[in-house]
Structure formats: structure tokens, C-alpha cells
mmCIF entry with sequence, helices, sheets and N, C-alpha, C, O atoms, coordinates in Angstrom:
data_MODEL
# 
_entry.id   MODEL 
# 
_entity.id                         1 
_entity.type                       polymer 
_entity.pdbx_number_of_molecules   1 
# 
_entity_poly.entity_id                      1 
_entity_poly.type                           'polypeptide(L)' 
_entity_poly.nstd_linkage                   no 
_entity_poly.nstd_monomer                   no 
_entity_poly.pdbx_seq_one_letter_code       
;(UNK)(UNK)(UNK)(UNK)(UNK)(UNK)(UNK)(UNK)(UNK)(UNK)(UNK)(UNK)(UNK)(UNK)(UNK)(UNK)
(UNK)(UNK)(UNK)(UNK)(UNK)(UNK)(UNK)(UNK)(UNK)(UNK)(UNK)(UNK)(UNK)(UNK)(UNK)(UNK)
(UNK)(UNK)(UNK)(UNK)(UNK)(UNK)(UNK)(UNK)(UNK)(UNK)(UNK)(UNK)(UNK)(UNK)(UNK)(UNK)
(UNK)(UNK)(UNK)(UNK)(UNK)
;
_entity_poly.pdbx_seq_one_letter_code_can   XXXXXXXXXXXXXXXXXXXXXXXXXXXXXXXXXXXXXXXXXXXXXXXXXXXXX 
_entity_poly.pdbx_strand_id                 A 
# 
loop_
_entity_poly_seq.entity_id 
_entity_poly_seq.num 
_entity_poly_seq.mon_id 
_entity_poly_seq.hetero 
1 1  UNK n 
1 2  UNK n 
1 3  UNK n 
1 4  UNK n 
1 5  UNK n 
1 6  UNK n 
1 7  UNK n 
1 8  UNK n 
1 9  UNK n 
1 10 UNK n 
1 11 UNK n 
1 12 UNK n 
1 13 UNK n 
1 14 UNK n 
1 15 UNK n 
1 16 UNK n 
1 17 UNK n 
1 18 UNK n 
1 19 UNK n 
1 20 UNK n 
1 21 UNK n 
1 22 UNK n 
1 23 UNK n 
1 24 UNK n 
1 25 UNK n 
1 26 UNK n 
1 27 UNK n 
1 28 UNK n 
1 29 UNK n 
1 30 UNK n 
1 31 UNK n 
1 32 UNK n 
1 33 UNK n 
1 34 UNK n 
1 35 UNK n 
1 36 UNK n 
1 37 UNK n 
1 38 UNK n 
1 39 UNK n 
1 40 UNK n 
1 41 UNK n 
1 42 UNK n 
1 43 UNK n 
1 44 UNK n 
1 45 UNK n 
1 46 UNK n 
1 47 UNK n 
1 48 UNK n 
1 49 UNK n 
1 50 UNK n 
1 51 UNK n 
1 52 UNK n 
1 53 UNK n 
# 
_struct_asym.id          A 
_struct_asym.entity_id   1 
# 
loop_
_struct_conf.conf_type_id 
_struct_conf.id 
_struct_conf.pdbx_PDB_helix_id 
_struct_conf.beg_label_comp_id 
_struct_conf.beg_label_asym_id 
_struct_conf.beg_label_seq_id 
_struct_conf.pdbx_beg_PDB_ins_code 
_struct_conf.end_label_comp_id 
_struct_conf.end_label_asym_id 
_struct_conf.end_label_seq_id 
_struct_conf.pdbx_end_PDB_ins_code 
_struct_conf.beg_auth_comp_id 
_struct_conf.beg_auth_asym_id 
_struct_conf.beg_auth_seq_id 
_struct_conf.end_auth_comp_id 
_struct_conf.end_auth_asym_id 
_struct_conf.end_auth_seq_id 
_struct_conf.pdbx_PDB_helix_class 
_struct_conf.details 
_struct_conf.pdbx_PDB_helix_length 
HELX_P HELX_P1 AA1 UNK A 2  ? UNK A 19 ? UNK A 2  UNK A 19 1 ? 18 
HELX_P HELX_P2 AA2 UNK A 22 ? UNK A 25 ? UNK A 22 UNK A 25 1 ? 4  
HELX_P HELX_P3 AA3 UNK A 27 ? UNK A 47 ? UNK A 27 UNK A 47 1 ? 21 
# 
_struct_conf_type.id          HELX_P 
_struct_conf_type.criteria    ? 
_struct_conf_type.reference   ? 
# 
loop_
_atom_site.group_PDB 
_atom_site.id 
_atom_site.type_symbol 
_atom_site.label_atom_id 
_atom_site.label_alt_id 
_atom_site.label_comp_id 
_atom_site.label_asym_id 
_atom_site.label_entity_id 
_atom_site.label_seq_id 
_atom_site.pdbx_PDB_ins_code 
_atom_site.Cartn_x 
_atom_site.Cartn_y 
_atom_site.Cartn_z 
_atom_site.occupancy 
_atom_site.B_iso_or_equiv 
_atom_site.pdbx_formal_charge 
_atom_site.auth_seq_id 
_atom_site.auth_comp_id 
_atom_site.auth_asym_id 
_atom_site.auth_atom_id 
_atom_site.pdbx_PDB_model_num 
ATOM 1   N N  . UNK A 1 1  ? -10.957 -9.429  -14.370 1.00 0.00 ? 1  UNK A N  1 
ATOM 2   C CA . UNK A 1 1  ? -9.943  -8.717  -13.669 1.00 0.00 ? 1  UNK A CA 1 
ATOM 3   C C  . UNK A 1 1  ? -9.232  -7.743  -14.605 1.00 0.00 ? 1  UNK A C  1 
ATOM 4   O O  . UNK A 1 1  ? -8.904  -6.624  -14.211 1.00 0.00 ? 1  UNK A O  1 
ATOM 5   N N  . UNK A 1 2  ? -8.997  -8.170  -15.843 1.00 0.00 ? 2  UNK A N  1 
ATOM 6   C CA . UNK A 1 2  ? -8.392  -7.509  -16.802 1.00 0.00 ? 2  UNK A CA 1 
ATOM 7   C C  . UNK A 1 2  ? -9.421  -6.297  -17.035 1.00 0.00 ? 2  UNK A C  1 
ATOM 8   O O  . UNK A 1 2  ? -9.014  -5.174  -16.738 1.00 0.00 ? 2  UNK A O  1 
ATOM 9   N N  . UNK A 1 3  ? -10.452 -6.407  -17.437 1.00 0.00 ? 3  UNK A N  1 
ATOM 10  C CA . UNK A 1 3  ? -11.568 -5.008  -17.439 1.00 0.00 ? 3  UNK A CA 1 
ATOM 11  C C  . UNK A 1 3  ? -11.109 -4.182  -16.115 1.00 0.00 ? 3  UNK A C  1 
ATOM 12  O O  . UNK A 1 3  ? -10.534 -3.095  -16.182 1.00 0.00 ? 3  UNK A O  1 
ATOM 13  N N  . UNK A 1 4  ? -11.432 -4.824  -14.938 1.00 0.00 ? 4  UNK A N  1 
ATOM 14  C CA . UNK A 1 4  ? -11.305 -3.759  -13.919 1.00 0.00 ? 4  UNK A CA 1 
ATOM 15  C C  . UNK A 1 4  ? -9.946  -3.104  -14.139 1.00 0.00 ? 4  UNK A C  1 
ATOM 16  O O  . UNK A 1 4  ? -9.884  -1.963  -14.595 1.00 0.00 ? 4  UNK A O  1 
ATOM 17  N N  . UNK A 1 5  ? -8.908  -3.768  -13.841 1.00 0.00 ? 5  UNK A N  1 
ATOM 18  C CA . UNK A 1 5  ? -7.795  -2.973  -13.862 1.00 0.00 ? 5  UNK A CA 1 
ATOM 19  C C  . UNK A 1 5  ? -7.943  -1.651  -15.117 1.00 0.00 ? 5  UNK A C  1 
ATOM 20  O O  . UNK A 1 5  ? -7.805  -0.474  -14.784 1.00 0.00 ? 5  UNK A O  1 
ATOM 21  N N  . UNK A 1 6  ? -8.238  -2.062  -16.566 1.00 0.00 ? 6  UNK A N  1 
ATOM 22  C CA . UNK A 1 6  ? -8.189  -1.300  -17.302 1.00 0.00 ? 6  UNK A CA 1 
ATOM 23  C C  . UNK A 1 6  ? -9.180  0.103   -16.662 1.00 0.00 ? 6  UNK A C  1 
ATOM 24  O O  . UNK A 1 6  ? -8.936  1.286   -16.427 1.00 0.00 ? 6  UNK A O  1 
ATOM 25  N N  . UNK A 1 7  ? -10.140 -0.602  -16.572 1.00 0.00 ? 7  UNK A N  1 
ATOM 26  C CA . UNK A 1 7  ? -11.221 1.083   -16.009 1.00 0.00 ? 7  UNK A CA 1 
ATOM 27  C C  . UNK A 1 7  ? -10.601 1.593   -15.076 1.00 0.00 ? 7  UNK A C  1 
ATOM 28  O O  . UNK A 1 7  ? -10.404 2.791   -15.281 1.00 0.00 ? 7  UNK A O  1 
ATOM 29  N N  . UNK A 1 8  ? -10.123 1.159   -13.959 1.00 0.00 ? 8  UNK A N  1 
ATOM 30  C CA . UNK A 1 8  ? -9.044  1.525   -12.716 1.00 0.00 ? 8  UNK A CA 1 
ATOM 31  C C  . UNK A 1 8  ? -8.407  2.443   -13.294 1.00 0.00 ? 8  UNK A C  1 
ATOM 32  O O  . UNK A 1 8  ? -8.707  3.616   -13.073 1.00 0.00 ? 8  UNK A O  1 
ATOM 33  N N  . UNK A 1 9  ? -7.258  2.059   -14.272 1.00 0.00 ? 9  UNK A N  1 
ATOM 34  C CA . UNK A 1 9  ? -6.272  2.321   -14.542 1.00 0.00 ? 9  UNK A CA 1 
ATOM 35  C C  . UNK A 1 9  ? -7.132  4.465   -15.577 1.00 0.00 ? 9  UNK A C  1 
ATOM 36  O O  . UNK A 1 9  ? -6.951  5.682   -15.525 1.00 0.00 ? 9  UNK A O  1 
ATOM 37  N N  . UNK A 1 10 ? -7.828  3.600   -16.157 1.00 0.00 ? 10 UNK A N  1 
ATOM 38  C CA . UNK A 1 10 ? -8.822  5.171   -16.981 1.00 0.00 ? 10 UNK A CA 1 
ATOM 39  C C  . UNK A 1 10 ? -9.131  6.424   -15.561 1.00 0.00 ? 10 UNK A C  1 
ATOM 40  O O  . UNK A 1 10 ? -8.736  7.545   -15.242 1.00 0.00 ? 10 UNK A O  1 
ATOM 41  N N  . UNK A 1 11 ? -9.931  5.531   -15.126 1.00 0.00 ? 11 UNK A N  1 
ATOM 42  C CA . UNK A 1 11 ? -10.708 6.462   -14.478 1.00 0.00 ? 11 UNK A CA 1 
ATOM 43  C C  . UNK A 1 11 ? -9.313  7.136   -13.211 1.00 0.00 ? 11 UNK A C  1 
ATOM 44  O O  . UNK A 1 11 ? -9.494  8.229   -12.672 1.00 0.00 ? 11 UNK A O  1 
ATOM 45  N N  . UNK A 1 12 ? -8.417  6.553   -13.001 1.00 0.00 ? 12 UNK A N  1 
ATOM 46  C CA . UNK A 1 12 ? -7.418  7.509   -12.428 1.00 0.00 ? 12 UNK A CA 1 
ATOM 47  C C  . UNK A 1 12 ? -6.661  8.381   -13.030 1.00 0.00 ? 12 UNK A C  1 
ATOM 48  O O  . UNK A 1 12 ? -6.568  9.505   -12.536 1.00 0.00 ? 12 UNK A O  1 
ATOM 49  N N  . UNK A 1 13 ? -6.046  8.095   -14.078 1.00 0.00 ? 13 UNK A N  1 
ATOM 50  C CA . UNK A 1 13 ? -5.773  8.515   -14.794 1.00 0.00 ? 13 UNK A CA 1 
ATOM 51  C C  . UNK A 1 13 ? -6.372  9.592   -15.635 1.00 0.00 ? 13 UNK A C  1 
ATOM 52  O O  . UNK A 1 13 ? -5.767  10.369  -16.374 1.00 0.00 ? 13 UNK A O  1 
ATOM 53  N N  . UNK A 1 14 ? -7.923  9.503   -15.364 1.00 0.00 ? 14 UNK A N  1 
ATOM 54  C CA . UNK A 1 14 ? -8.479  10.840  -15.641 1.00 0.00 ? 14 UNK A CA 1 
ATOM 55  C C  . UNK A 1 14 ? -8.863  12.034  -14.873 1.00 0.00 ? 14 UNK A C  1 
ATOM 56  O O  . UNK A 1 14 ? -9.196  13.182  -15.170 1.00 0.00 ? 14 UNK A O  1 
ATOM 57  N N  . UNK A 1 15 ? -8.656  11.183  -13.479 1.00 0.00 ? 15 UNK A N  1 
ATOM 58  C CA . UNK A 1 15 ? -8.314  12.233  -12.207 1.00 0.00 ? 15 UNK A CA 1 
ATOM 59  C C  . UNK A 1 15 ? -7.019  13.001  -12.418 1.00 0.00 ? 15 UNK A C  1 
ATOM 60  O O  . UNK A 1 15 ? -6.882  14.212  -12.249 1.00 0.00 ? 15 UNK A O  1 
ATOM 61  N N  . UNK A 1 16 ? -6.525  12.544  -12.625 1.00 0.00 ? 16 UNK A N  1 
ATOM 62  C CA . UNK A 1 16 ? -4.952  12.877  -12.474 1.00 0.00 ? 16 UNK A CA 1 
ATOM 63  C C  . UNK A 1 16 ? -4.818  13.945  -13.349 1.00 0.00 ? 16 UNK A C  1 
ATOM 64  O O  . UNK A 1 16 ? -4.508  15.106  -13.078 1.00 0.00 ? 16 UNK A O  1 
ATOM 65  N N  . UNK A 1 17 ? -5.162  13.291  -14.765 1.00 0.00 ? 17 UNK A N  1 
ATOM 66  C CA . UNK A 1 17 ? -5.335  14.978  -15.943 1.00 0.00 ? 17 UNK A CA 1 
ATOM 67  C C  . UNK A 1 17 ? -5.972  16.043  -15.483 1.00 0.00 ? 17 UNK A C  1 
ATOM 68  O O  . UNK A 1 17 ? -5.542  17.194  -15.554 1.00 0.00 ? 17 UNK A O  1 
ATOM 69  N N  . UNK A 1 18 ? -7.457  15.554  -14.792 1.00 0.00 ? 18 UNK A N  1 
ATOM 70  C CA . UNK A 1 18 ? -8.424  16.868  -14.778 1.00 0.00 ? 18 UNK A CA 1 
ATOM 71  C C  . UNK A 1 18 ? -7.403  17.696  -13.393 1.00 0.00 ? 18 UNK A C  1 
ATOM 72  O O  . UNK A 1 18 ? -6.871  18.805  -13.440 1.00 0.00 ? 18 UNK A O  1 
ATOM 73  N N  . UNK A 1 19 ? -7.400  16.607  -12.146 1.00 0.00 ? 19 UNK A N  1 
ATOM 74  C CA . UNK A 1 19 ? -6.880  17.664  -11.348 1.00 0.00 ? 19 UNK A CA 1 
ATOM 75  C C  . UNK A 1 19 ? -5.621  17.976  -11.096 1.00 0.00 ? 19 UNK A C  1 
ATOM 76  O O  . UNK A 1 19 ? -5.347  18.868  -10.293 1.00 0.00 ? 19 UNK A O  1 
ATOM 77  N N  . UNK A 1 20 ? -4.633  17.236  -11.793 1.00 0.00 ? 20 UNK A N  1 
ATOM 78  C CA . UNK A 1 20 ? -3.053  17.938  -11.364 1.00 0.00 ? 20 UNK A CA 1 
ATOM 79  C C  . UNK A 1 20 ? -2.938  18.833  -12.829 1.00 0.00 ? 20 UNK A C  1 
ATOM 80  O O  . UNK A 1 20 ? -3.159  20.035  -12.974 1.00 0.00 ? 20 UNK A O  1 
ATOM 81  N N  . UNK A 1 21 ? -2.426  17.614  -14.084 1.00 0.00 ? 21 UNK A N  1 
ATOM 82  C CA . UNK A 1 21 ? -2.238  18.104  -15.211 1.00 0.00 ? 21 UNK A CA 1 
ATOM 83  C C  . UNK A 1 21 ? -1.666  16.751  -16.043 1.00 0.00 ? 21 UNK A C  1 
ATOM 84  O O  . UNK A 1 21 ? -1.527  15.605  -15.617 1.00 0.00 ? 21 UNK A O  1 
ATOM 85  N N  . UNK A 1 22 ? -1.439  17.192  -17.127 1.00 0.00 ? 22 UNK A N  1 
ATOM 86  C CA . UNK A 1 22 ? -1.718  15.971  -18.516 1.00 0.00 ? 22 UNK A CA 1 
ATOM 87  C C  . UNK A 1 22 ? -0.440  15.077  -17.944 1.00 0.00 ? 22 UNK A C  1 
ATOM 88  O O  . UNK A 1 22 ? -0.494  13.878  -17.670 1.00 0.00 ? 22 UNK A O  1 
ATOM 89  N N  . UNK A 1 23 ? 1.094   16.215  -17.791 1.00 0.00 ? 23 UNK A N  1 
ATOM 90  C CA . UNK A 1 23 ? 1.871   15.179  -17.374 1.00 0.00 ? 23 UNK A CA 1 
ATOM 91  C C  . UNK A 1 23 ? 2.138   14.287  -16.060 1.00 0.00 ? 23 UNK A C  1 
ATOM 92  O O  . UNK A 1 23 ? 3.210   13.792  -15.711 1.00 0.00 ? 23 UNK A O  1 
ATOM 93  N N  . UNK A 1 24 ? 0.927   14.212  -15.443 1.00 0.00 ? 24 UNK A N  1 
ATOM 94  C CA . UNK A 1 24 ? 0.840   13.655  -13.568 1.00 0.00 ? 24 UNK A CA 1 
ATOM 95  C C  . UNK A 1 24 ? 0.535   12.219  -14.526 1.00 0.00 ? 24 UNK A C  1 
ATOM 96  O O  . UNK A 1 24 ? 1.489   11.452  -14.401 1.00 0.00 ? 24 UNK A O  1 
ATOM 97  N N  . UNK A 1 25 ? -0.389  11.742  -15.312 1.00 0.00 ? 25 UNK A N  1 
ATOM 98  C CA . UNK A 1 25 ? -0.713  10.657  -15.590 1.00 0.00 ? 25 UNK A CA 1 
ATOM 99  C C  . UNK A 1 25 ? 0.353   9.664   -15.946 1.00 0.00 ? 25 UNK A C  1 
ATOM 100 O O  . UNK A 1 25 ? 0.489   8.497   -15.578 1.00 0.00 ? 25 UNK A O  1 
ATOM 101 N N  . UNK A 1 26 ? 0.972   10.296  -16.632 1.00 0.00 ? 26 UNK A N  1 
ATOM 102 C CA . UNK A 1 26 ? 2.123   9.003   -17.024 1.00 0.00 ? 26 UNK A CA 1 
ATOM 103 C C  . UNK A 1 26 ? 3.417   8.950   -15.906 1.00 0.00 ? 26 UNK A C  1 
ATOM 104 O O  . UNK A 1 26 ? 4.200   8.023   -15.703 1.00 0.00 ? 26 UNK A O  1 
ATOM 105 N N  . UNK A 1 27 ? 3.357   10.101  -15.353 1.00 0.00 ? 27 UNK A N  1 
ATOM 106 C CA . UNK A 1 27 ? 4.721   9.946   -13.960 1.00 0.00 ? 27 UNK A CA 1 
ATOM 107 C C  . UNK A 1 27 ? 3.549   8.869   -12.914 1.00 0.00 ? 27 UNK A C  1 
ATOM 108 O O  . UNK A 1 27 ? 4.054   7.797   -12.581 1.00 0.00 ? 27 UNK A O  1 
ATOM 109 N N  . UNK A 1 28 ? 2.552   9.041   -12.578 1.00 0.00 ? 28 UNK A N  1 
ATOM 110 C CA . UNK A 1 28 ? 2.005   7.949   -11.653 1.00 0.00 ? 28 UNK A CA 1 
ATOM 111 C C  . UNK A 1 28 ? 1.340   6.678   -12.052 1.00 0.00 ? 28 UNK A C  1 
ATOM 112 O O  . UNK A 1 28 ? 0.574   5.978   -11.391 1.00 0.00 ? 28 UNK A O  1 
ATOM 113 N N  . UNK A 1 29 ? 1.899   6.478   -13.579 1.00 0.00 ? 29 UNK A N  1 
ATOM 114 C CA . UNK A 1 29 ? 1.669   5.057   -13.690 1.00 0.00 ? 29 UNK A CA 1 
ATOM 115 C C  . UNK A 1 29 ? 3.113   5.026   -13.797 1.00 0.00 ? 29 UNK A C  1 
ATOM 116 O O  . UNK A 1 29 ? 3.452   3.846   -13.881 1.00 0.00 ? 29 UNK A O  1 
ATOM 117 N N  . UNK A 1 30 ? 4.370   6.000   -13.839 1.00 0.00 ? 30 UNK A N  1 
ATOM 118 C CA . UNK A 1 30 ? 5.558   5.049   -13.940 1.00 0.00 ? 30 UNK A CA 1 
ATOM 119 C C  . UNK A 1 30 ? 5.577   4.262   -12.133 1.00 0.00 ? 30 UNK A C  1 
ATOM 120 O O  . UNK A 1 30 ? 5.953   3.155   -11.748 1.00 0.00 ? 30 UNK A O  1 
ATOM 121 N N  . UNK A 1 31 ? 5.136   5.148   -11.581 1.00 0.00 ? 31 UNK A N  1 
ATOM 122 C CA . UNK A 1 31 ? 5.438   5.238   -9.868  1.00 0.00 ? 31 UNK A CA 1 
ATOM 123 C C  . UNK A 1 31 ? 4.554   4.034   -9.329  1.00 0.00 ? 31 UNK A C  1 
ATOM 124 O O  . UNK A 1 31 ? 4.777   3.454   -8.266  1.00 0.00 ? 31 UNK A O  1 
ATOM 125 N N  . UNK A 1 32 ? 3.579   3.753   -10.158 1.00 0.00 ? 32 UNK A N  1 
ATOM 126 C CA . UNK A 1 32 ? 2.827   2.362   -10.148 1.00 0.00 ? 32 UNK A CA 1 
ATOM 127 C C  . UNK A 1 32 ? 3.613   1.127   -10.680 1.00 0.00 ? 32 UNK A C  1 
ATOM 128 O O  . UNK A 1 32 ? 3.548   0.043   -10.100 1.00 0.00 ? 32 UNK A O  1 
ATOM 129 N N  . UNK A 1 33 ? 4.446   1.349   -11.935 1.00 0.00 ? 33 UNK A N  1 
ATOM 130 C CA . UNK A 1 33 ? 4.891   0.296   -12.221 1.00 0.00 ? 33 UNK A CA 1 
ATOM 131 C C  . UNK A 1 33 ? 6.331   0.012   -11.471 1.00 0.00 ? 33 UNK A C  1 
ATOM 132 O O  . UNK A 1 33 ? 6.709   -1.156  -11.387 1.00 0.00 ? 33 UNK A O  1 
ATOM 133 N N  . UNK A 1 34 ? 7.148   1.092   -10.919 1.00 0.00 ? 34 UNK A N  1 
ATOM 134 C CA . UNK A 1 34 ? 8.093   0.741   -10.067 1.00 0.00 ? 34 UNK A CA 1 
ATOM 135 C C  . UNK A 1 34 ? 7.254   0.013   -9.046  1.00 0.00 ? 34 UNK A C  1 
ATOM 136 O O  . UNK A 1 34 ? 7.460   -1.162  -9.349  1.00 0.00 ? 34 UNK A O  1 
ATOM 137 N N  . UNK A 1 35 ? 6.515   0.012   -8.122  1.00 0.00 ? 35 UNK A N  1 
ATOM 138 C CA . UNK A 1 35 ? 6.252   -0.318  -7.095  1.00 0.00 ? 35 UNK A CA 1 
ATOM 139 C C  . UNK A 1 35 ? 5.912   -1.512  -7.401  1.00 0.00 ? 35 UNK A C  1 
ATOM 140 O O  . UNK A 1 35 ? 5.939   -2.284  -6.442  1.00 0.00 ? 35 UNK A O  1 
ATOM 141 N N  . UNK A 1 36 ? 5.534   -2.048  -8.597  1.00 0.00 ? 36 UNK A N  1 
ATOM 142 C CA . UNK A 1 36 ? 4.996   -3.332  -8.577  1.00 0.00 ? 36 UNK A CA 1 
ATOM 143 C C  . UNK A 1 36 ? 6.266   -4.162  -9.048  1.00 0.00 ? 36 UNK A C  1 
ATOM 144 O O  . UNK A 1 36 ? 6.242   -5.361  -8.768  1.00 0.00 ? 36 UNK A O  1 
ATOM 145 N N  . UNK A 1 37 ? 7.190   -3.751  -9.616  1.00 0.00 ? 37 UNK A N  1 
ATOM 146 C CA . UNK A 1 37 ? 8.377   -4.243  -9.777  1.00 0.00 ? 37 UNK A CA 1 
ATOM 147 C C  . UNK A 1 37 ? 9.231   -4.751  -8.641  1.00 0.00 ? 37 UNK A C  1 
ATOM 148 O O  . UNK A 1 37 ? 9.846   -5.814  -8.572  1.00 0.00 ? 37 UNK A O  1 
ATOM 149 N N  . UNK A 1 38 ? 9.132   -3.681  -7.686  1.00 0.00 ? 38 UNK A N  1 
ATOM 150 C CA . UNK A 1 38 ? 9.775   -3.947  -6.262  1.00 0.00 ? 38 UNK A CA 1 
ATOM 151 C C  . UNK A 1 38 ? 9.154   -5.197  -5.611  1.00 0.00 ? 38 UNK A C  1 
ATOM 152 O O  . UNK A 1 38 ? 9.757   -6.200  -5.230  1.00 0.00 ? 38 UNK A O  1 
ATOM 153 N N  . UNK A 1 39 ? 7.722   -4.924  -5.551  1.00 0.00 ? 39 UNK A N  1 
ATOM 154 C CA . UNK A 1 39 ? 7.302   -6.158  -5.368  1.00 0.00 ? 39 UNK A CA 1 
ATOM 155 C C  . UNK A 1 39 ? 7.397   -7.266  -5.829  1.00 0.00 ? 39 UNK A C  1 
ATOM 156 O O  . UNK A 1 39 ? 7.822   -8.242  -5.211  1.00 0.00 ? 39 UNK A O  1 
ATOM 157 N N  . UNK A 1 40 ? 6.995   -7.253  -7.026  1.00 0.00 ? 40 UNK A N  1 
ATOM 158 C CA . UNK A 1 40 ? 8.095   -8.854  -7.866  1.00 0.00 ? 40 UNK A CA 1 
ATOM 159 C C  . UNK A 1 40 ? 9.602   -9.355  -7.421  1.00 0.00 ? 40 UNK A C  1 
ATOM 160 O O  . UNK A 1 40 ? 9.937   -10.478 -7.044  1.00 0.00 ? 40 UNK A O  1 
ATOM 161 N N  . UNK A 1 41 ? 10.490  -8.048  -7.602  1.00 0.00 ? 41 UNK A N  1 
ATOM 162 C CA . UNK A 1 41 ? 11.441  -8.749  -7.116  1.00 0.00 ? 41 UNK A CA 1 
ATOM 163 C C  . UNK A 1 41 ? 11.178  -9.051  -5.834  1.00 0.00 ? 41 UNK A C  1 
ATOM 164 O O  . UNK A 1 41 ? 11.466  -10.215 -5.559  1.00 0.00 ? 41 UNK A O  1 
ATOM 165 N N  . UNK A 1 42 ? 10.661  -8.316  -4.813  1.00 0.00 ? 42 UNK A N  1 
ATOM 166 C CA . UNK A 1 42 ? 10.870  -8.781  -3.115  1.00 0.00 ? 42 UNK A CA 1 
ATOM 167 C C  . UNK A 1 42 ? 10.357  -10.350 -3.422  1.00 0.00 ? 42 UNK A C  1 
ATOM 168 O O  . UNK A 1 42 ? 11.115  -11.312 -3.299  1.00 0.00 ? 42 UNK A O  1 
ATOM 169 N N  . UNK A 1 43 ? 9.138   -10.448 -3.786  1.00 0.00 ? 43 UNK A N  1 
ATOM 170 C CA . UNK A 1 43 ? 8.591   -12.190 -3.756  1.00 0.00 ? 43 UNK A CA 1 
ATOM 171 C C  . UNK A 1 43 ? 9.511   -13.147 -4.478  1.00 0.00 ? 43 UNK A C  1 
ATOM 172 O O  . UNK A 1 43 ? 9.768   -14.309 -4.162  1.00 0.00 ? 43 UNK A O  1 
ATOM 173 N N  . UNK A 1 44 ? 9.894   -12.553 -5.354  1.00 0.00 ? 44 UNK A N  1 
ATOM 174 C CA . UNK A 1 44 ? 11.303  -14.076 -6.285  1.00 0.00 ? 44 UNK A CA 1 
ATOM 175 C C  . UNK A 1 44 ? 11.825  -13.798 -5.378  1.00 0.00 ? 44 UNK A C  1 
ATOM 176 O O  . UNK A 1 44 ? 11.746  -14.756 -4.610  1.00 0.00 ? 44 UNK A O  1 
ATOM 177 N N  . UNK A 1 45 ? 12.635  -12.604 -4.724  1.00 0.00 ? 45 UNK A N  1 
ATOM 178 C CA . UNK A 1 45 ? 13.962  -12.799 -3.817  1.00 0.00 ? 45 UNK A CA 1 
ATOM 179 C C  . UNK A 1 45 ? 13.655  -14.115 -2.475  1.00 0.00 ? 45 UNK A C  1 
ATOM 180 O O  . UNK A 1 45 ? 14.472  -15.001 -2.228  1.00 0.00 ? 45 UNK A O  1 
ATOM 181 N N  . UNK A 1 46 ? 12.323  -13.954 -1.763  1.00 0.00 ? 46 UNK A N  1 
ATOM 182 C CA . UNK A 1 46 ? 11.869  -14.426 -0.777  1.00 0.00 ? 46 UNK A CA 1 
ATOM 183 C C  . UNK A 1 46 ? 11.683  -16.117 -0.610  1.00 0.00 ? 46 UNK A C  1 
ATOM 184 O O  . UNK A 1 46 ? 11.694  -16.897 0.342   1.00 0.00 ? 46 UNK A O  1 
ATOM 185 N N  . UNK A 1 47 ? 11.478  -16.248 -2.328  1.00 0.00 ? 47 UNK A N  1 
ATOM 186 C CA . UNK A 1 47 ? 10.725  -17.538 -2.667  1.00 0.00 ? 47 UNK A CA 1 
ATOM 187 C C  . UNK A 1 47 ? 11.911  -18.639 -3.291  1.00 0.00 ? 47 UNK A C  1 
ATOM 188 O O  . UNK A 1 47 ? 11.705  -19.832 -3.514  1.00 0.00 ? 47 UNK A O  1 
ATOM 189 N N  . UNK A 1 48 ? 13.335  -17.821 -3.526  1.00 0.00 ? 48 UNK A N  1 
ATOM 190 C CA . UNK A 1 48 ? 14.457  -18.370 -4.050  1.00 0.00 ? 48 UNK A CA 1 
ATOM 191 C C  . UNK A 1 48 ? 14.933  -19.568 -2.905  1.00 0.00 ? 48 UNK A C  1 
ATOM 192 O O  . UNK A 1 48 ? 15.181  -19.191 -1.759  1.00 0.00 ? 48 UNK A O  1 
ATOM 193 N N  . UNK A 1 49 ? 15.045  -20.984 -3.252  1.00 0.00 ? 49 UNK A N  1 
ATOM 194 C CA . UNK A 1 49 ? 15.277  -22.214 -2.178  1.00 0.00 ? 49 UNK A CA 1 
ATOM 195 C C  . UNK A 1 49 ? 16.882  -22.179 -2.164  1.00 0.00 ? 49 UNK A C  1 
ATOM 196 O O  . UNK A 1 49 ? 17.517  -22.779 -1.297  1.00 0.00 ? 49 UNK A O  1 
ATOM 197 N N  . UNK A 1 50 ? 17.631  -21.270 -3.411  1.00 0.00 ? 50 UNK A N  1 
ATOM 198 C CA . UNK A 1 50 ? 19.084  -21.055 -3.041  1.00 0.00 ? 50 UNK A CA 1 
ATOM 199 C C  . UNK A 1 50 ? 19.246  -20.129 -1.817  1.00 0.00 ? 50 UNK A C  1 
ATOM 200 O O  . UNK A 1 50 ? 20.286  -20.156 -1.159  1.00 0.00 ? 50 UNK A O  1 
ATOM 201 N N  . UNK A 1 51 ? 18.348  -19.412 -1.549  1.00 0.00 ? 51 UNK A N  1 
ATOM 202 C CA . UNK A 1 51 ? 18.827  -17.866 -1.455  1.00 0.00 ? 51 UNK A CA 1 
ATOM 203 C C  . UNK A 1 51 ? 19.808  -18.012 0.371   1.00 0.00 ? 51 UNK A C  1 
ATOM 204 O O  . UNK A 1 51 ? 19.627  -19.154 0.793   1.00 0.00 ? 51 UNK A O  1 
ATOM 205 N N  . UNK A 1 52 ? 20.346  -17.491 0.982   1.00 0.00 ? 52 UNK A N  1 
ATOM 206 C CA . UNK A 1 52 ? 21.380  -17.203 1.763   1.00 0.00 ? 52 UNK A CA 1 
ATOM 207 C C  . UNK A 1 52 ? 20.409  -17.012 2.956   1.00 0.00 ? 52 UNK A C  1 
ATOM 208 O O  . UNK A 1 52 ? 19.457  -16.239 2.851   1.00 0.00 ? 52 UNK A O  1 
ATOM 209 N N  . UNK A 1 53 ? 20.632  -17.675 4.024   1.00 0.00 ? 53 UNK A N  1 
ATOM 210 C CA . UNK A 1 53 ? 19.818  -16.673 5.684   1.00 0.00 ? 53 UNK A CA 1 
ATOM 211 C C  . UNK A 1 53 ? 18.487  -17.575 5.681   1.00 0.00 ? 53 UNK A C  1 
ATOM 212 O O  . UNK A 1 53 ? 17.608  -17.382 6.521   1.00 0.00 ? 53 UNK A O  1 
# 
């Protein structure tokens, strides 16, 4: 899983250079890593046995 993600992570990232430009690559892995953040928190928030509601 760790290989795939890494080639994933290349081979978009080399889309991204060839067809937007050098700085698209690192703004859409930040925009990847927010989103996966959101998701982390949504699942702890969901999974909390304190949580309210």
C-alpha cells in the first residue's frame, strides 16, 4: 500500500508539473492533506463515547 500511494502520489504530481506548472504540485498535495485531516478529525469527532447528541 505504501508503494502504491508513493507512485500515486509521483505520477500525479507529475501531471500536475507537466500540465499546470511546478507550483500546482505542492498546493494539491497541501489540498490533499487538508482533506484528509478533515477527515480524521470528522471520524475521532464521530467515534468520541463522550461526545454530546
Amino acid at each position: 500500500m505504501f508503494n502504491l500511494a508513493i507512485a500515486a502520489g509521483a505520477l500525479f504530481g507529475g501531471l500536475a508539473v507537466d500540465g499546470i506548472s511546478a507550483p500546482a504540485a505542492p498546493l494539491g498535495g497541501a489540498a490533499l492533506m487538508l482533506v484528509a485531516a478533515v477527515t480524521v478529525w470528522a471520524t475521532a469527532i464521530r467515534r468520541r463515547p463522550d461526545r454530546l447528541g
